[in-house]
TIMIKE-773255 format. One record per residue (C-alpha): residue number from 1; chain; x, y, z. Coordinates in steps of 0.5 Angstrom, whole numbers, always signed. Layout:
! residues N
+-----+--------+-------+-------+-------+
| num | chaine |     x |     y |     z |
+-----+--------+-------+-------+-------+
| NUM |      A |     X |     Y |     Z |
...
+-----+--------+-------+-------+-------+
This chain:
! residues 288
+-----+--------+-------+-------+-------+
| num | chaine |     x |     y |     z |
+-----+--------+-------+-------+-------+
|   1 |      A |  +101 |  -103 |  +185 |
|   2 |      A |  +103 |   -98 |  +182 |
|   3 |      A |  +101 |   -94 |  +175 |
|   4 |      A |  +108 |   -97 |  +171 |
|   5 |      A |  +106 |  -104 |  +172 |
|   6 |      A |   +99 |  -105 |  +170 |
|   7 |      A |   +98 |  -108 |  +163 |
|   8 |      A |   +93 |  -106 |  +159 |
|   9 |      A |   +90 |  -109 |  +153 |
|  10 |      A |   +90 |  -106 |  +146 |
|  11 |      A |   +85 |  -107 |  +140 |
|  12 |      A |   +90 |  -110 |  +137 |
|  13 |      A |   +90 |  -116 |  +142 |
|  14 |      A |   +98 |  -114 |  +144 |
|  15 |      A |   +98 |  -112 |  +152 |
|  16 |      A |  +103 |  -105 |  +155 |
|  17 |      A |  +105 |  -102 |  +160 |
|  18 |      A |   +99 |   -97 |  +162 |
|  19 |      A |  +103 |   -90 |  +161 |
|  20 |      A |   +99 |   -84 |  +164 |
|  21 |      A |  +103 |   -79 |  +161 |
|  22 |      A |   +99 |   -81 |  +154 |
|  23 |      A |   +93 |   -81 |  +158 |
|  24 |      A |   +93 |   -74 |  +160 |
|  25 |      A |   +97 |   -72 |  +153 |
|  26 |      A |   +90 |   -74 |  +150 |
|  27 |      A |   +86 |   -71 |  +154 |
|  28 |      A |   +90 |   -65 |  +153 |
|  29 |      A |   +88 |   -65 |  +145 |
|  30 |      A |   +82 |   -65 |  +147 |
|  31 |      A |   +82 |   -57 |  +150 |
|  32 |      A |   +81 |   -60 |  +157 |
|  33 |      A |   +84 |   -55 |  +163 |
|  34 |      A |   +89 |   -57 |  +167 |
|  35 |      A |   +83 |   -58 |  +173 |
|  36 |      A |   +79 |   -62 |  +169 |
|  37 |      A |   +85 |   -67 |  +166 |
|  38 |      A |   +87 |   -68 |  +173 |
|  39 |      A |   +81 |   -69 |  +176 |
|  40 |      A |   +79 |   -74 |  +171 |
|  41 |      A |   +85 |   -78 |  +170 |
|  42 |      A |   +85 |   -79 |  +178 |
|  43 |      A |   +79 |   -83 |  +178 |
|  44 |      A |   +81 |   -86 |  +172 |
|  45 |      A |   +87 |   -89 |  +176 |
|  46 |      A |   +83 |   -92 |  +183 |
|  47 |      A |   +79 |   -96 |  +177 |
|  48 |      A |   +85 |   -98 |  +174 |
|  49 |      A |   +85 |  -106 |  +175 |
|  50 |      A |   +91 |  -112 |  +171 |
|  51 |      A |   +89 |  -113 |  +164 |
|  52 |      A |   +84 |  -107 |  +163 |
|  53 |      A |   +82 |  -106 |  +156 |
|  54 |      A |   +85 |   -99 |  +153 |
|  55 |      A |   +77 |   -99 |  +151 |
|  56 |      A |   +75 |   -98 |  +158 |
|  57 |      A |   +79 |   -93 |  +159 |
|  58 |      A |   +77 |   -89 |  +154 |
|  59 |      A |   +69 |   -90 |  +155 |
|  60 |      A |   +71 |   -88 |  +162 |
|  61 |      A |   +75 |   -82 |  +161 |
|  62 |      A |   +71 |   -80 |  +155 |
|  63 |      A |   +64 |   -80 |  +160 |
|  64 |      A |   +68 |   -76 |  +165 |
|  65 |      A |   +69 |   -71 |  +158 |
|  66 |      A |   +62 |   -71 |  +157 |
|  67 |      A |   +60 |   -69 |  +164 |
|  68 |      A |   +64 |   -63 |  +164 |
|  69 |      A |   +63 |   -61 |  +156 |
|  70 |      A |   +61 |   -64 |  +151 |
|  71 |      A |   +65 |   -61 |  +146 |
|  72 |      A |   +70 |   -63 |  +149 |
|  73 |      A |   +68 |   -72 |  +149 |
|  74 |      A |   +67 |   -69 |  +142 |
|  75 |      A |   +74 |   -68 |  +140 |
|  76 |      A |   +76 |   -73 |  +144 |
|  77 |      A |   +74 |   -78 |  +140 |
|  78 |      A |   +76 |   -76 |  +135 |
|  79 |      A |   +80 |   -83 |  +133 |
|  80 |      A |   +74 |   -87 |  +134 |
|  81 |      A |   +70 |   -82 |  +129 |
|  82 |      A |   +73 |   -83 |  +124 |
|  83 |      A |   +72 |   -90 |  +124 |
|  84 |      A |   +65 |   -89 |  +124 |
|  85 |      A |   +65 |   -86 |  +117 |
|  86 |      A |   +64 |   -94 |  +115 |
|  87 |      A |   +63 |   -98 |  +113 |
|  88 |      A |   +64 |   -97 |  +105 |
|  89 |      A |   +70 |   -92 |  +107 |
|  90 |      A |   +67 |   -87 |  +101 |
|  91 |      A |   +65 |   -82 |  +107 |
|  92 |      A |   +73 |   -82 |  +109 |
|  93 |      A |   +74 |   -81 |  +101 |
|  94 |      A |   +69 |   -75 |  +101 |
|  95 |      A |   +73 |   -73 |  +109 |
|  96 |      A |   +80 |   -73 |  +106 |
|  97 |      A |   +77 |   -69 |   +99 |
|  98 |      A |   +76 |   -64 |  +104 |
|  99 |      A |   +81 |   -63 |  +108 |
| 100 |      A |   +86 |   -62 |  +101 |
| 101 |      A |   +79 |   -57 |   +99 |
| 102 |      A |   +80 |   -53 |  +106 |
| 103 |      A |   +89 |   -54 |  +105 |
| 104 |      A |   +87 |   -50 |   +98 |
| 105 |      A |   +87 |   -56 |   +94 |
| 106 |      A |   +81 |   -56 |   +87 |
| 107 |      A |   +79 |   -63 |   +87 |
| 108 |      A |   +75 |   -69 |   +85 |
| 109 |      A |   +72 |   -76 |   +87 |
| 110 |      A |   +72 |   -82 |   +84 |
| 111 |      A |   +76 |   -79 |   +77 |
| 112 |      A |   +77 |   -85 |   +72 |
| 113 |      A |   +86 |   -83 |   +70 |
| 114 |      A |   +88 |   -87 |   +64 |
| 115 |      A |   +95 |   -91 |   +64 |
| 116 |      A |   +99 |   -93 |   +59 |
| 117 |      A |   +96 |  -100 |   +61 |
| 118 |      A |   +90 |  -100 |   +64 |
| 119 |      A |   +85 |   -95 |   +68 |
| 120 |      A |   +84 |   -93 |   +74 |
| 121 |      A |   +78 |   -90 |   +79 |
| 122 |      A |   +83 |   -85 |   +83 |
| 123 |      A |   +79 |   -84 |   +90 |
| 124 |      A |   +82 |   -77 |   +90 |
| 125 |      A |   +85 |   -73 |   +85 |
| 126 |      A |   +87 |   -65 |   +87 |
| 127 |      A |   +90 |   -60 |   +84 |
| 128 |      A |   +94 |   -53 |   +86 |
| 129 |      A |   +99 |   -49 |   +83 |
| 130 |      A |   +99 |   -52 |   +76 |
| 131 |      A |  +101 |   -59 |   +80 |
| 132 |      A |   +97 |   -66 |   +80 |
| 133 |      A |   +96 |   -70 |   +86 |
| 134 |      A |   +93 |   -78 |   +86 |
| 135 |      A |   +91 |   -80 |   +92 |
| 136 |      A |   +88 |   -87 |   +94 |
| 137 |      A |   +85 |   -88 |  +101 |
| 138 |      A |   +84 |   -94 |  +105 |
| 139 |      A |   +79 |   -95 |  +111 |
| 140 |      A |   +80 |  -100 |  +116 |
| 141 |      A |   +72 |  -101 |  +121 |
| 142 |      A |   +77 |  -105 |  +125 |
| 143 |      A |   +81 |  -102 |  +130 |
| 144 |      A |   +87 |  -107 |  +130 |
| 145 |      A |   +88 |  -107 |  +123 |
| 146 |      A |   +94 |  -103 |  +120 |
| 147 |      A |   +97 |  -102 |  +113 |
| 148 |      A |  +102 |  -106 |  +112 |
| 149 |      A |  +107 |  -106 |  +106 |
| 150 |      A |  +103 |  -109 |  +100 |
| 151 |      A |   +99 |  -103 |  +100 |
| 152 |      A |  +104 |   -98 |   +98 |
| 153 |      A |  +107 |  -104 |   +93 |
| 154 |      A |  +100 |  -104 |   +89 |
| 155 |      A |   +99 |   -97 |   +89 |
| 156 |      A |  +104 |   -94 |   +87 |
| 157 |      A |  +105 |   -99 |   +81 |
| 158 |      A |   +99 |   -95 |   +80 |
| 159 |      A |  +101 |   -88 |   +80 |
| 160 |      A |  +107 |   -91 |   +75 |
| 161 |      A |  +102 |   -94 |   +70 |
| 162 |      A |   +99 |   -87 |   +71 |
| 163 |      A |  +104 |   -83 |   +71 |
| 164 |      A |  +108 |   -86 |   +65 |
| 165 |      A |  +101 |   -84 |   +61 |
| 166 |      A |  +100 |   -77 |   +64 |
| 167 |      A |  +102 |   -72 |   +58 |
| 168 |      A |  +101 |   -76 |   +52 |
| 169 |      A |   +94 |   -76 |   +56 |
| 170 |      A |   +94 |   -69 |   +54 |
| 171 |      A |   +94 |   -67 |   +61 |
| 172 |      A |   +97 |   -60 |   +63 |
| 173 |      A |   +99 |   -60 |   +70 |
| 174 |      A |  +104 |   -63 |   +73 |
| 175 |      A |  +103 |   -70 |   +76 |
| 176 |      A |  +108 |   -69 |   +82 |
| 177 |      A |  +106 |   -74 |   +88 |
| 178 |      A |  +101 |   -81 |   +90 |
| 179 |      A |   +99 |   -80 |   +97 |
| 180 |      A |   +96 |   -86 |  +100 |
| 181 |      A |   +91 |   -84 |  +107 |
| 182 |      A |   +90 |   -89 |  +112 |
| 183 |      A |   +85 |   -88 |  +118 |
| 184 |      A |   +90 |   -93 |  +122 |
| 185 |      A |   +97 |   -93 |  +122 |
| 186 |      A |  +103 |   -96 |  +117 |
| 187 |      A |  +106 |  -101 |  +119 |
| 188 |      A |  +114 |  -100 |  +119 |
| 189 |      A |  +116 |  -103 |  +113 |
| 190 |      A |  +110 |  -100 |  +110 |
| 191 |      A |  +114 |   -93 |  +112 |
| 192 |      A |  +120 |   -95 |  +109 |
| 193 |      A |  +118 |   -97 |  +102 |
| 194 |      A |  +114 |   -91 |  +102 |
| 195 |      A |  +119 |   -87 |  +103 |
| 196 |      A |  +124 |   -90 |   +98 |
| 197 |      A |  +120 |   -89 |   +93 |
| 198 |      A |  +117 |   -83 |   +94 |
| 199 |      A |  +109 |   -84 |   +96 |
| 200 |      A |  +107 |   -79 |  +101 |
| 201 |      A |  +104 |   -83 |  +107 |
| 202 |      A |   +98 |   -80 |  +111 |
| 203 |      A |   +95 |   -84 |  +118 |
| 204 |      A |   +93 |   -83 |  +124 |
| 205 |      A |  +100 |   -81 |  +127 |
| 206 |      A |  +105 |   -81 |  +121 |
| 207 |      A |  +108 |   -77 |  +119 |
| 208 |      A |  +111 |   -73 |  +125 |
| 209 |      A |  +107 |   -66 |  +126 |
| 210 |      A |  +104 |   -67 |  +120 |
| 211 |      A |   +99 |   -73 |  +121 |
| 212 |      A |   +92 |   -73 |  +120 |
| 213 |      A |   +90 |   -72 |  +127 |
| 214 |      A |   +95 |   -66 |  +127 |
| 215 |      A |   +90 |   -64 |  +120 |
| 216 |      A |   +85 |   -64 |  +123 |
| 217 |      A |   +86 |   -61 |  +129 |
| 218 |      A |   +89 |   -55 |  +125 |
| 219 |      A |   +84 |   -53 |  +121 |
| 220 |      A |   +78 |   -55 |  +126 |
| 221 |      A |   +75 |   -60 |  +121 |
| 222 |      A |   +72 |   -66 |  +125 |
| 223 |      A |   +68 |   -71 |  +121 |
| 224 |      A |   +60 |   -71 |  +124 |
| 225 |      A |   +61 |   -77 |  +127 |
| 226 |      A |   +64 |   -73 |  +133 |
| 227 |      A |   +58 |   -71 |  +136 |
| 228 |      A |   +56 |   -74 |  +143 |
| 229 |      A |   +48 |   -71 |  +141 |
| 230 |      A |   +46 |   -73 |  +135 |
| 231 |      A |   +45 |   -81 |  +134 |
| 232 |      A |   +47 |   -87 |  +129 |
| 233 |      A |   +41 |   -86 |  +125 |
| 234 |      A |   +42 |   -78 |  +124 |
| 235 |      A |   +50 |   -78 |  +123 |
| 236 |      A |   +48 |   -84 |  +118 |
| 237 |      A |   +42 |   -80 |  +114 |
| 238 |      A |   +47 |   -74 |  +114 |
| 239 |      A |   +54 |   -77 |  +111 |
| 240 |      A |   +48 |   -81 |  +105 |
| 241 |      A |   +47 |   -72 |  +104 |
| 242 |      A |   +55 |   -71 |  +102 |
| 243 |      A |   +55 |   -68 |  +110 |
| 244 |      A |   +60 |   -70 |  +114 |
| 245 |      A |   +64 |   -64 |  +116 |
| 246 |      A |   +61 |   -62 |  +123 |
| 247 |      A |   +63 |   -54 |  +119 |
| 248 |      A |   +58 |   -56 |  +114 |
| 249 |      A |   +52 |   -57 |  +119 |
| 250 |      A |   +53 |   -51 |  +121 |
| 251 |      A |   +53 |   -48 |  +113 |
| 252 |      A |   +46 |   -54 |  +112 |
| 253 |      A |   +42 |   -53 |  +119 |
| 254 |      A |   +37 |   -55 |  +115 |
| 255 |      A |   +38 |   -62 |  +115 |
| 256 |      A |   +36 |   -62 |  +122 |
| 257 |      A |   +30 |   -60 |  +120 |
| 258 |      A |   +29 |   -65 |  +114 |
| 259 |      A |   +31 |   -71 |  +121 |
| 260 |      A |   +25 |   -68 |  +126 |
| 261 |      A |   +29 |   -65 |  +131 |
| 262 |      A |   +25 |   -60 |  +135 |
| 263 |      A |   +28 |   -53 |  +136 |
| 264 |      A |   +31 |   -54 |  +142 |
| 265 |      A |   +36 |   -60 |  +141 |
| 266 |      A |   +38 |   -58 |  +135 |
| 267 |      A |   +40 |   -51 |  +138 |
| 268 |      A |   +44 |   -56 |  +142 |
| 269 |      A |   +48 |   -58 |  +138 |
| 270 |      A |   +49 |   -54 |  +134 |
| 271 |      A |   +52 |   -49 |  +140 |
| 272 |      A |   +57 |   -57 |  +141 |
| 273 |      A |   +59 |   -56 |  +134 |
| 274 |      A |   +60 |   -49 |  +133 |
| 275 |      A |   +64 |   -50 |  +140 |
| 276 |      A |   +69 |   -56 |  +138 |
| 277 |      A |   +70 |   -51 |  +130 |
| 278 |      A |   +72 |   -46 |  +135 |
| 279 |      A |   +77 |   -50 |  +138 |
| 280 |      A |   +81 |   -50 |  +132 |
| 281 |      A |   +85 |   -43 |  +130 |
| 282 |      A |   +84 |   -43 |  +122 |
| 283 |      A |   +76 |   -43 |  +123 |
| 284 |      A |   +77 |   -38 |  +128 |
| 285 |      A |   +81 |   -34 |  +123 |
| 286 |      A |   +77 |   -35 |  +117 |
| 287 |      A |   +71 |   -33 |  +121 |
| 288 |      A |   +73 |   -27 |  +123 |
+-----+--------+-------+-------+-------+
């Protein structure tokens, strides 16, 4: 059977056609070389069977990955990360607060905003340049729920009773845009209001070029639960700290010290994180 008629089920349920070109796309994201690429997707093509779950096939290419480099299973998983920021969805709140910090945006969490009618706890609020933007997060722990049209409705009935308040709040910067920022994906109606009215919409791959894969990438700032080293509890410990950029850890070994781990394994995992940072062309040029 060729590779073209296998179906494979996603998360969601929906069954496919396997596509080996996304397969080896994913891998390349990771930094893997050709070699290592190739390599792995023929093994993971012999075990390809009817009806295999995306799931199987990520775990399997992923401990392919970690075999060759942990670093880069680290980046691989980068989707699968982000969800393990739950389940309270306060960590993504705190992880989009710093990729807008990084992206040379003052910001805050958790900010009250009075309305003309009622207040609000905002999630994000960031300024830059005399200019205010709102931004509300909505974290999904499961891996087939998306953002459907409802939560750009809400929302942006929201950000208008803020907005129609905004100067007689006394405020001094110019209210210009309402994000809305999702770990999974809107839906296409979602997209489409979203875009009529003006609400600026980050998921995992929207919008094109921009997404919030393509953010994080660029600015090398993956959350710490993309380490293959550390454990559930140590990554738990670590977000209850306010840590949950792998380039924090790198600022805050100590932390290491106050979870017990010996000399040697934290040495580990800090060359792991470090080497995944350096994947990324910002952190090497503020580093430099």
């Amino acid at each position: 059977m060729k590779n073209k008629d296998f179906e494979v089920i996603k998360s969601s349920g929906k069954r496919v056609k396997f596509s080996l070109s996304k397969l080896r796309s994913s891998l390349k994201r990771s930094g893997a070389n050709k070699e290592t690429v190739d390599s792995i997707i023929d093994k993971v093509r012999d075990e390809l069977y009817q009806g295999i779950s995306t799931k199987e096939i990520y775990n399997r290419a992923f401990a392919l990955l970690k075999r060759k480099k942990s670093y880069l299973a680290s980046k691989y998983k980068l989707k699968k990360a982000i969800y393990e920021l739950g389940p309270t969805g306060f960590p993504f709140e705190r992880f989009i607060q710093e990729i807008l910090r990084y992206s040379g945006y003052d910001t805050s969490v958790g900010e009250v905003v009075e309305g003309k009618c009622v207040s609000h706890e905002i999630d994000v609020v960031a300024n830059k340049n005399n200019d205010t933007i709102i931004i509300e997060c909505k974290f999904h722990g499961d891996q087939g729920l998306n953002c459907n049209v409802k939560i750009p409705l809400y929302i942006n009935s929201r950000f208008d009773d803020i907005k129609a308040n905004w100067k007689v709040n006394g405020n001094q910067t110019a209210l210009s845009n309402c994000w809305v920022v999702t770990n999974t994906r809107f839906s296409e109606d979602a997209v489409q209001y979203g875009r009529c009215c003006g609400l600026y919409l980050l998921s995992w791959d929207y919008p094109n070029n921009e997404s919030l894969r393509d953010r994080i990438d660029a600015l090398g700032l993956y959350p710490i639960t993309v380490s293959t080293l550390l454990t559930n509890r140590e990554k738990q410990f670590l977000l209850s700290r306010n840590v949950v950029l792998c380039r924090q850890l790198i600022g805050d070994a100590f932390y290491l010290d106050h979870l017990g781990i010996s000399d040697a394994r934290k040495a580990k995992i800090l060359d792991e994180i470090e080497a995944l940072c350096k994947t990324s062309k910002y952190y090497n040029e503020v580093s430099s």
